[in-house]
C-alpha positions in Angstrom: 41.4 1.2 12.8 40.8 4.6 13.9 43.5 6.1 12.0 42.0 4.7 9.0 38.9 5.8 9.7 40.0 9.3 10.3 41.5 9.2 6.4 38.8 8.2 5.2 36.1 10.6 6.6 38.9 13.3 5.7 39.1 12.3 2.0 34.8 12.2 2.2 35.0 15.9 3.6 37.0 17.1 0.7 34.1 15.2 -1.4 31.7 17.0 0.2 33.5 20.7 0.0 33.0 19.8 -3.7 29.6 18.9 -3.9 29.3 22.3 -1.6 31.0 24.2 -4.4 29.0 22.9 -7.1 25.4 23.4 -5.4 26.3 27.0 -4.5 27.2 27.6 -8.4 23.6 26.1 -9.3 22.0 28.3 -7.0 24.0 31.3 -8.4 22.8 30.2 -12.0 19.0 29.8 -10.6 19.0 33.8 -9.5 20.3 34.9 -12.3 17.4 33.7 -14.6 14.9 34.8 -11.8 13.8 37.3 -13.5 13.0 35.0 -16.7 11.4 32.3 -13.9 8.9 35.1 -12.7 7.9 36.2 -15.9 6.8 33.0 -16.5 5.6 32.5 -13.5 3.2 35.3 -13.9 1.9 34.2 -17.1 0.9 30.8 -15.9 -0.7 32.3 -13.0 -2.9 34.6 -15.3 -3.9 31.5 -16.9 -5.0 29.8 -13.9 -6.8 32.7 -12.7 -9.0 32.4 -15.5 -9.5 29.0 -15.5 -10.6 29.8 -12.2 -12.6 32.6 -13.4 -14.4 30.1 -15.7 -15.3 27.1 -13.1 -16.9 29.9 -10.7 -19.0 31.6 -13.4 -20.3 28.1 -13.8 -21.1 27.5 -10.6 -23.2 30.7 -10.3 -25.3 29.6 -13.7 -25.7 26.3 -11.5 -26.9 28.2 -8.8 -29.2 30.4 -10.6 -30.6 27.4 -12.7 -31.5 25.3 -9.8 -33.6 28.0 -8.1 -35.6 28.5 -11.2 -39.0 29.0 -10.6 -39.8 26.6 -13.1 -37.3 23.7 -12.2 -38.9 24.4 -8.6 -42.9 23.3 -10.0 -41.2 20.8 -11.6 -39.5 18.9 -8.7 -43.6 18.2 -7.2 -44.5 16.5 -10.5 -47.1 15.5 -8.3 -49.2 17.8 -8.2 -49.1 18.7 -11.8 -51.1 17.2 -14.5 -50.0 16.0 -17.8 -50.2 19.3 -19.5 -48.5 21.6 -16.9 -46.2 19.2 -17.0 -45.1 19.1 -20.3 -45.4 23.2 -20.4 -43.6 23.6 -17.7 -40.8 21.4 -19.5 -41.0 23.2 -22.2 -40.1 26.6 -20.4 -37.3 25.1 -18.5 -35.7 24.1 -21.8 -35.9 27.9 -22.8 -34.8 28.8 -19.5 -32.3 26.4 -19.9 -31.0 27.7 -23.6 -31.1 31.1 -22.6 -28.4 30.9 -19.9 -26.6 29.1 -22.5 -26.7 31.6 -25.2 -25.0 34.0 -22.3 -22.1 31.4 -21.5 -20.3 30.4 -24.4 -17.9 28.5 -22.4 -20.4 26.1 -21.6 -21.3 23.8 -23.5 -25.0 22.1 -22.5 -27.1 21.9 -19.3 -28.9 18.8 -18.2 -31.5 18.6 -15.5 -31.8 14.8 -14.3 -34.4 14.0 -11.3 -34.4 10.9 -9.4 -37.3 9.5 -11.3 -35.5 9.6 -14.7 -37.2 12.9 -16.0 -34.2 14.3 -18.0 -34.2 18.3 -19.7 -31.6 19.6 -21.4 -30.4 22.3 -23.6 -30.9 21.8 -27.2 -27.5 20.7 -28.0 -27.7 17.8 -25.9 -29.5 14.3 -27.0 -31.5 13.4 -24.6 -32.8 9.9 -25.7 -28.8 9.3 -26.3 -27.8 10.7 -23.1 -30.6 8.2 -21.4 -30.0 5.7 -23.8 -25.8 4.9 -23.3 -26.2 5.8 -19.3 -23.6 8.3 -19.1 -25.0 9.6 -16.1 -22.3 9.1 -13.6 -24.2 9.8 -10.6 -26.7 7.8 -9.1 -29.1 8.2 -6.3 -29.1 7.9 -3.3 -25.4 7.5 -3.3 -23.3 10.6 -2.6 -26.2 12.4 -1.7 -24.7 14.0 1.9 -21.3 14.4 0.3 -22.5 17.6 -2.0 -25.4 19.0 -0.2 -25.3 22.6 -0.8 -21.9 23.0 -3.0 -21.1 21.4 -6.4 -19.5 18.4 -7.2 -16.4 18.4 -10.0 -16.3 15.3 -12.4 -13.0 15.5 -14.5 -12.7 14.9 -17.9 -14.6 12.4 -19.9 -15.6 11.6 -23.3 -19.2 11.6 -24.3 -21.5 11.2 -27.6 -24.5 12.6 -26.3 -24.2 16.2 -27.6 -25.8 16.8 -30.9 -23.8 18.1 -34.3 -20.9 16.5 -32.5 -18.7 13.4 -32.4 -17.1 11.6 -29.4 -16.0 14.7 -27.3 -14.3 15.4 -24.3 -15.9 17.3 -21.3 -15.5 18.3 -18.0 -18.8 17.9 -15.8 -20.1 19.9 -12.8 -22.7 18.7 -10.7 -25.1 20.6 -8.6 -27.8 18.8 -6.5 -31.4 20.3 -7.1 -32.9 20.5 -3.8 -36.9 20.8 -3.3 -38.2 24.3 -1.7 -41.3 22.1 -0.1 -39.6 18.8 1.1 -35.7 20.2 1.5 -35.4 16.8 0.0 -32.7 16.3 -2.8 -35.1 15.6 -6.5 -32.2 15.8 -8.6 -29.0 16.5 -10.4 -27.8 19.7 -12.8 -25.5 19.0 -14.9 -23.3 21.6 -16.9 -20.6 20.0 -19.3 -17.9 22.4 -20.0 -15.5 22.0 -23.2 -12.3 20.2 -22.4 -11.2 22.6 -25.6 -12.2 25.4 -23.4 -9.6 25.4 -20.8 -6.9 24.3 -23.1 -7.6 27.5 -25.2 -7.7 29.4 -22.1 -4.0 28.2 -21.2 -2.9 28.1 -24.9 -3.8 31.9 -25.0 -2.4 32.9 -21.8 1.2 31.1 -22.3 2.2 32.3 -25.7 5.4 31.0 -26.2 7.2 28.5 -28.8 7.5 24.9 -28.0 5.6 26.1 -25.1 4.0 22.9 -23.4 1.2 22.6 -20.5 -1.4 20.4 -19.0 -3.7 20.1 -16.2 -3.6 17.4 -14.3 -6.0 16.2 -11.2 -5.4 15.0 -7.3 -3.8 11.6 -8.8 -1.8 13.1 -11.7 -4.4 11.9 -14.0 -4.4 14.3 -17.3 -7.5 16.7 -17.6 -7.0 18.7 -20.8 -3.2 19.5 -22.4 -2.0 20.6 -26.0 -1.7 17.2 -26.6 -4.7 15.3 -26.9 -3.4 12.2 -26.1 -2.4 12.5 -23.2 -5.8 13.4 -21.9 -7.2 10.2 -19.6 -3.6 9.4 -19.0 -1.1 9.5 -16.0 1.3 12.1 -16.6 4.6 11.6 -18.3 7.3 10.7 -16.6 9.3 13.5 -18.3 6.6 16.0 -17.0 6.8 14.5 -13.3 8.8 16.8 -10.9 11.9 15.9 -8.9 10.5 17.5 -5.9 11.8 21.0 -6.5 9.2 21.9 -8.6 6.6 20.9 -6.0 5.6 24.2 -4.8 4.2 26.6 -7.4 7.6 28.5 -8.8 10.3 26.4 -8.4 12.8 25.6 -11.0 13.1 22.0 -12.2 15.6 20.2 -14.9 14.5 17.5 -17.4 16.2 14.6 -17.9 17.7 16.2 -21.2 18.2 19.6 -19.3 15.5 21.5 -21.9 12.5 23.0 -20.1 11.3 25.0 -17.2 8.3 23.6 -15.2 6.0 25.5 -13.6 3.5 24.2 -11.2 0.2 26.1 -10.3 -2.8 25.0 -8.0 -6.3 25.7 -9.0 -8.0 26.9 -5.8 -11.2 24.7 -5.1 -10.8 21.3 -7.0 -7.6 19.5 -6.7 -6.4 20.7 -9.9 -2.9 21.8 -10.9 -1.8 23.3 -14.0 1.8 22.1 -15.3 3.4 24.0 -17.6 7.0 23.7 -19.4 8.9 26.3 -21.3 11.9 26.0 -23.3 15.2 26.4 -21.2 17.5 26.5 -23.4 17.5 30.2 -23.6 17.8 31.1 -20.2 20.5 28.7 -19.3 22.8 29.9 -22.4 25.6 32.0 -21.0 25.9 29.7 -17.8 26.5 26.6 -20.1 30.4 27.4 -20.7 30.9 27.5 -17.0 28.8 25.4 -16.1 30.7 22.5 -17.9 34.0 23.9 -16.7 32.8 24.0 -13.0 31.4 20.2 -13.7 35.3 19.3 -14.7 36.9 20.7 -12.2 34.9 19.4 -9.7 35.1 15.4 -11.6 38.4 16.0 -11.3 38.4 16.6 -7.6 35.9 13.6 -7.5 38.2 11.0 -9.3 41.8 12.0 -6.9 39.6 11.7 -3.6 38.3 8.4 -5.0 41.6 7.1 -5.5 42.7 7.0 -2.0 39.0 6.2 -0.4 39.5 3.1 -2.8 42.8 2.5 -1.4 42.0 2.6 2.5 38.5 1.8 2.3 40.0 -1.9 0.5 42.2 -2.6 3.7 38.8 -1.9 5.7 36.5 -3.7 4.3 37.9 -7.1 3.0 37.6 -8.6 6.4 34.0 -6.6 7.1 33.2 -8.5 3.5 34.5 -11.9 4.5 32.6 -11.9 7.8 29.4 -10.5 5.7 29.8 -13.3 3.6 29.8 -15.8 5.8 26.6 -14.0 7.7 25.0 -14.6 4.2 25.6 -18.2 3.6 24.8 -18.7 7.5 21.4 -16.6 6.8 20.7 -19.2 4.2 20.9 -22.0 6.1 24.7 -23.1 6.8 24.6 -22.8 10.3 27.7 -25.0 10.6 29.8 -22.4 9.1 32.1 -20.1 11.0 34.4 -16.7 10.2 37.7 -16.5 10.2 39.2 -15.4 13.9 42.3 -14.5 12.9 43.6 -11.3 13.4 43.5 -8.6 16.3 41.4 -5.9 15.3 38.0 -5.2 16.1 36.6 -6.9 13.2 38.2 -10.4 14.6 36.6 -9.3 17.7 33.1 -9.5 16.1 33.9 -12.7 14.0 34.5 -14.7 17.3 31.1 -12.9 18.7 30.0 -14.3 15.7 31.1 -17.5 16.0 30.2 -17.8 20.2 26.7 -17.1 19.0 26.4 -19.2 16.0 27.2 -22.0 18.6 24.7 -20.6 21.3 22.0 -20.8 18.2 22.8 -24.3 17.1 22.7 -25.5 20.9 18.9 -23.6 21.1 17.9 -25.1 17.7 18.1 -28.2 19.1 16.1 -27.5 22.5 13.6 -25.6 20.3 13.1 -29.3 17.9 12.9 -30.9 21.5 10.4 -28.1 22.9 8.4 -28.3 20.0 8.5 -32.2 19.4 7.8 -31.8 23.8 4.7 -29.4 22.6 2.7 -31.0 20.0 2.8 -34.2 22.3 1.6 -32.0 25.1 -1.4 -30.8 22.7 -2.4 -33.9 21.4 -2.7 -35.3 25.5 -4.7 -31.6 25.9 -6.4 -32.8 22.5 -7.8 -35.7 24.1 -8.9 -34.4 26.9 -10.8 -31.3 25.5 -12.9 -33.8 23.9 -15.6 -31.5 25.2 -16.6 -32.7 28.6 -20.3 -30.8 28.3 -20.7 -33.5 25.5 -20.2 -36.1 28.5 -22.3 -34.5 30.2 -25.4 -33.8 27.5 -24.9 -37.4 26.6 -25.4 -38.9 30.4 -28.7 -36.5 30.6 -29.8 -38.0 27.4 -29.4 -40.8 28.4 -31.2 -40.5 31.9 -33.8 -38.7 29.9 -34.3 -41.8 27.6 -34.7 -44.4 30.5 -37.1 -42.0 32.1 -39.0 -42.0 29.5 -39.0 -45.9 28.6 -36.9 -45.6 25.6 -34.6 -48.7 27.3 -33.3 -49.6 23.6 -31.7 -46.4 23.0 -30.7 -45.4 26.0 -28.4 -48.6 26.0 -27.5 -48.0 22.3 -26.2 -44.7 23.6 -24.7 -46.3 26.2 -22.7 -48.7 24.3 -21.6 -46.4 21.4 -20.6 -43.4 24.0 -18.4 -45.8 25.7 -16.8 -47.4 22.6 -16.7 -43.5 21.7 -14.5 -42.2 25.0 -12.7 -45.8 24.5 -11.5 -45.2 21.4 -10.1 -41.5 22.0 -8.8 -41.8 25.5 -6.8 -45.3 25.2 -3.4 -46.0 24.5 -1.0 -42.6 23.9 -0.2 -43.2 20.2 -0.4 -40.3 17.9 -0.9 -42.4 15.1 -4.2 -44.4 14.1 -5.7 -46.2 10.7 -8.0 -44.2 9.0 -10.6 -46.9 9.6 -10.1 -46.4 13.7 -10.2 -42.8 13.1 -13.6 -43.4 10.6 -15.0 -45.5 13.7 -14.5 -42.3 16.1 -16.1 -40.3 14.1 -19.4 -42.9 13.3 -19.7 -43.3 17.4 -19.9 -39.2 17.4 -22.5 -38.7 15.0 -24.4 -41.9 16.3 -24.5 -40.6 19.9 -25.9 -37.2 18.1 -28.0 -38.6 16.1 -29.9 -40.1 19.1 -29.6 -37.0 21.1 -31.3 -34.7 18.3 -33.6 -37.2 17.3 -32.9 -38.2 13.9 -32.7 -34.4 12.8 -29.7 -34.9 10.7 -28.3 -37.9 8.6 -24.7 -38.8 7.9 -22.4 -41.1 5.6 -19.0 -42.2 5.7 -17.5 -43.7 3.1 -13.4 -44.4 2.4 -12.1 -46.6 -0.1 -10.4 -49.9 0.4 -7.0 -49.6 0.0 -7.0 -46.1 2.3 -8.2 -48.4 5.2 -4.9 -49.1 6.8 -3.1 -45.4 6.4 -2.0 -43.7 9.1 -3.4 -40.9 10.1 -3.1 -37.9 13.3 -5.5 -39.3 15.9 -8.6 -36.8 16.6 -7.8 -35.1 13.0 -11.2 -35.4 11.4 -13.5 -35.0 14.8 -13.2 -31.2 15.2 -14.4 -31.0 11.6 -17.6 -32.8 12.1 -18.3 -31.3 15.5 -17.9 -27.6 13.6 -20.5 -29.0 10.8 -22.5 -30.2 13.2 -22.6 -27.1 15.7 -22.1 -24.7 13.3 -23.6 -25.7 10.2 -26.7 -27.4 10.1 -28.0 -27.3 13.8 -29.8 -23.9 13.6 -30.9 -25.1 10.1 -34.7 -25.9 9.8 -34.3 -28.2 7.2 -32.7 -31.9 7.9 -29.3 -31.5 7.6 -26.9 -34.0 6.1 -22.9 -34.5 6.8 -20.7 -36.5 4.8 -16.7 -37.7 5.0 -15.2 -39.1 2.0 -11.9 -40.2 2.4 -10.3 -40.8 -0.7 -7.1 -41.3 -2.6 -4.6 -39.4 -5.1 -1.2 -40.5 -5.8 0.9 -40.4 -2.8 -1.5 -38.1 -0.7 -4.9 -38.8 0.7 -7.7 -36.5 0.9 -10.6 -36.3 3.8 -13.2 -34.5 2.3 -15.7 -32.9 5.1 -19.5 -31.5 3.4 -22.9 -30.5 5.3 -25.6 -28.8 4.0 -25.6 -26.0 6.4 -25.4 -22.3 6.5 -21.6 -22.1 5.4 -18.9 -20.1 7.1 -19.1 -16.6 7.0 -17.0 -14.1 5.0 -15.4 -13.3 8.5 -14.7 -16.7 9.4 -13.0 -17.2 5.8 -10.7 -14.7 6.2 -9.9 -15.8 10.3 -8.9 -19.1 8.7 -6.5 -17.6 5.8 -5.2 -15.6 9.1 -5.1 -18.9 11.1 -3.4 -20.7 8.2 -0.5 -18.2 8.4 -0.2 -18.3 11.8 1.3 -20.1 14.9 -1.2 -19.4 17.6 -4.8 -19.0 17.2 -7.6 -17.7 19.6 -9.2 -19.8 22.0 -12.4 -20.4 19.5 -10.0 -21.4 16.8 -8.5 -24.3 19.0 -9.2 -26.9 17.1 -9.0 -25.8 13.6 -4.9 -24.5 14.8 -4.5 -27.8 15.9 -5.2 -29.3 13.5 -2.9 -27.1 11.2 -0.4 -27.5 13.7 -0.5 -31.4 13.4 0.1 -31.2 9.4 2.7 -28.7 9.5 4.3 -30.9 12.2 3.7 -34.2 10.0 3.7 -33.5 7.2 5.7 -31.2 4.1 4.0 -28.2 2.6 1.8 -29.5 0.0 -0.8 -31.2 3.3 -2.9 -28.6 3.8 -6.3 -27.5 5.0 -8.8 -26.1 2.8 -12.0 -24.6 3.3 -14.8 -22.9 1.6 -18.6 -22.5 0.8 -20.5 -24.5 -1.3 -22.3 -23.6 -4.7 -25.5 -25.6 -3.4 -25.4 -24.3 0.0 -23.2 -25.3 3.2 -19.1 -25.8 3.2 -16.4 -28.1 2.8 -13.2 -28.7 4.5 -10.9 -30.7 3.1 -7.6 -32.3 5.1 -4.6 -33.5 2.5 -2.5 -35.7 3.9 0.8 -37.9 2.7 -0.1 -41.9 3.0 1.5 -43.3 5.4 0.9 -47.0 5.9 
């Protein structure tokens, strides 16, 4: 075994001497065009650095506009009348327009306050812009996560600019903050042409079949040569392999045709991706290129030959044991590997096989345990039937005779001992659905009494469901939760119901009140509850009763649960019949 092992990681070292080889001629190619890869590099940087250029010279026209003297009267529209208003609108449109006329790159200004007063410049409709709610920012929302800097919304498609069509724009947001109040009144807005940057790029990086695009934080398109692939992911053909990560590595296509360069914009997430024919630069590598690629397939295909050869001897029995590991993994557990042999892997096959047996002799204690288990839950079952209800009983009762009320007391009496009769004789696990209907109408009698007549219930099951077997105690913990948790802090009179009806093969016990309904929390516990083998101690009765189904019954008996449209919730037990 070890001999063969020895050949074998020889014959992979000669591979990897190859694969050696082969990088360090890659490499070698890659310095040689270096000089072509910076040149490059420097013209996409140049482009950058002006796209850069642009978003800060719109952040100082944002910061100049929002400490306009005018914008600052007209955040305390307060104090203004009518008229000063609507001058003092006035002026901040010229305000507005002249800043504009100085920065051709941008496109429109908007001033937006939190009551809905919108200015603009006068390329930008303002009953449009109000009208379609393009406004992407809202108030209050976001209000702490700008304060003081500007916010950068990437490109988006509007038709709120006048003399124009649908167009494409990148917005930057500014929050207009009050002199008197320090308070934030209001958003500017300055939409820059998407056609803009892309000029800016296209001008930098002059090259033929030149391509470029800059993407955001999720590799979401921003603005390209392409106009369709704006509001897109980005190519899979543009995506890098991981060399081209950092800003002046060298990646290959799929087809082996372009260079991409990768450049970060400094303050919003941005990064420009730019690919330029390859073709060019790779030229007088490509003749030995393909003869180093021969060679070393050559070198590939004779070291395969005898790793095929040894590794065969090797790993026939490593397949045959796997094989059997798989079929035993999907539920053969009978099965066992062949033993023959003296090598190591026979070694492991009768490990295999020792411990195969050690599992089937432990499946079997684990059906005993488990069959042990349940039985020792139902016992605890019956007698967690909560011995403060006992005990608030007999005081109701004592209350009741002290009082005079002789006739209930002893109607208490008698169901609350049919009650306890009922759910503590006899050890079968098993009981009609009518004796299990009969436990529960002692319950809610003996509650009844005790909250005076606060709450109403009905019971109803068909006919022919009257004799199906059912767990003992399965329904109980289900009215007890409706009636503790659902209508007893209700104000209103409160009504349970269990239906118990029938659908095929399977019976349903159907569980309403009018109640509050479980919480969004308590949903999701029981989804975790459902998928689960132990619960928490609050959750003991609902995992018992899961516990019961998936121990009686297949897959398709369930418990579900959920809110009601009308108000309150509904559980509902599905069971096989059983009769």
């Amino acid at each position: 075994m070890k001999t063969r092992l020895f050949l074998t990681y020889f014959c992979l070292t000669l591979i990897v001497a190859g694969i050696l080889v082969f990088g360090s001629f890659v490499l070698y190619s890659r310095i040689l065009v270096g000089m072509t890869v910076r040149e490059k590099e420097n013209s996409v940087t140049l482009a950058v650095n002006q796209v850069d250029a642009l978003m800060k010279k719109a952040e100082s026209i944002s910061r100049l506009a929002v400490i306009n003297s005018t914008l600052q009267r007209l955040t305390n529209i307060e104090t203004l009348t009518a008229a000063e208003a609507y001058d003092y609108g006035s002026i901040l449109k010229d305000d507005l327009n002249y800043l504009l006329q100085n920065s051709e790159y941008i496109a429109n200004i908007i001033i937006y306050f939190c009551d809905e007063r919108i200015y603009g410049t006068s390329g930008v409709d303002i009953e449009q812009y109000a009208k379609t709610g393009e406004k992407p920012v809202r108030f209050p929302y976001e209000k702490l996560e700008y304060k003081n800097r500007v916010k950068v919304i990437n490109t988006r498609k509007v038709n709120y600019l006048r003399y124009r069509g649908p167009t494409n724009l990148i917005t930057m947001y500014r929050p207009i903050i009050s002199y008197t109040t320090t308070d934030i009144v209001g958003i500017l807005q300055i939409d820059i042409l998407e056609t803009t940057i892309a000029s800016i790029l296209s001008d930098a990086i002059s090259s033929n079949g030149t391509s470029f695009c800059v993407i955001d934080a999720n590799n979401y398109v921003i603005s390209s040569q392409d106009k369709k692939q704006i509001y897109t992911r980005l190519n899979e053909e543009y995506q890098d392999t991981g060399m081209c990560r950092k800003f002046g590595w060298l990646s290959l296509g799929k087809s082996s045709t372009y260079l991409s360069l990768m450049k970060q914009l400094s303050d919003y997430g941005w990064t420009a991706v730019v690919h330029f024919p390859f073709e060019e630069i790779v030229h007088e590598n490509r003749l030995a290129f393909i003869q180093i690629c021969f060679i070393g397939g050559l070198c590939i295909l004779m070291a395969l030959v005898p790793i095929f050869l040894m590794s065969r001897s090797i790993l026939r029995p490593l397949t045959d044991l796997s094989r059997t590991m798989e079929r035993v993994g999907e539920g053969e557990i009978t099965l066992r590997a062949d033993e023959s042999g003296r090598d190591e892997i026979s070694l492991l096959s009768h490990v295999f096989n020792g411990m195969m047996e050690r599992i089937d002799y432990l499946i079997l204690e684990n059906k005993r345990e488990q069959q042990q288990k349940r039985r020792f839950e139902f016992m605890a079952i019956q007698q967690q039937i909560q011995p403060h209800f006992l005990y608030n009983t007999l005081d109701n009762i004592h209350a009741l005779i002290t009082l005079g009320y002789n006739s209930q007391a002893l109607h208490m009496t008698r169901t609350l001992g049919r009650f306890y009769r009922a759910c503590l004789s006899g050890e079968q696990m098993l009981i009609t659905l009518e004796q299990e209907m009969n436990i529960i109408n002692y319950y809610l009698t003996i509650q009844k009494i005790r909250f005076r007549d606060n709450f109403a219930f009905h019971i109803n099951f068909e006919e022919a469901c009257r004799d199906v077997l059912v767990p003992k105690l399965i329904v109980q913990p289900l009215v007890e939760n409706s009636l503790e948790h659902g209508i007893r802090e209700c104000e209103y009179p409160g009504k349970i119901s269990v239906d118990c009806t029938q659908s095929g093969e399977y019976l349903k016990i159907r569980v309403c009140d009018n109640g509050k309904g479980f919480s969004k929390e308590a949903l999701r516990d029981f989804d975790r509850i459902h998928d689960e083998e132990v619960g928490d101690k609050r959750s003991f009765g609902i995992q018992s009763i899961i516990n019961r189904l998936r121990f009686y019954y297949d897959p398709e008996c369930r418990m579900v649960i959920s809110n009601l449209d009308e108000g309150g919730s509904s559980v509902t037990i599905t069971l096989r019949k059983e009769a």
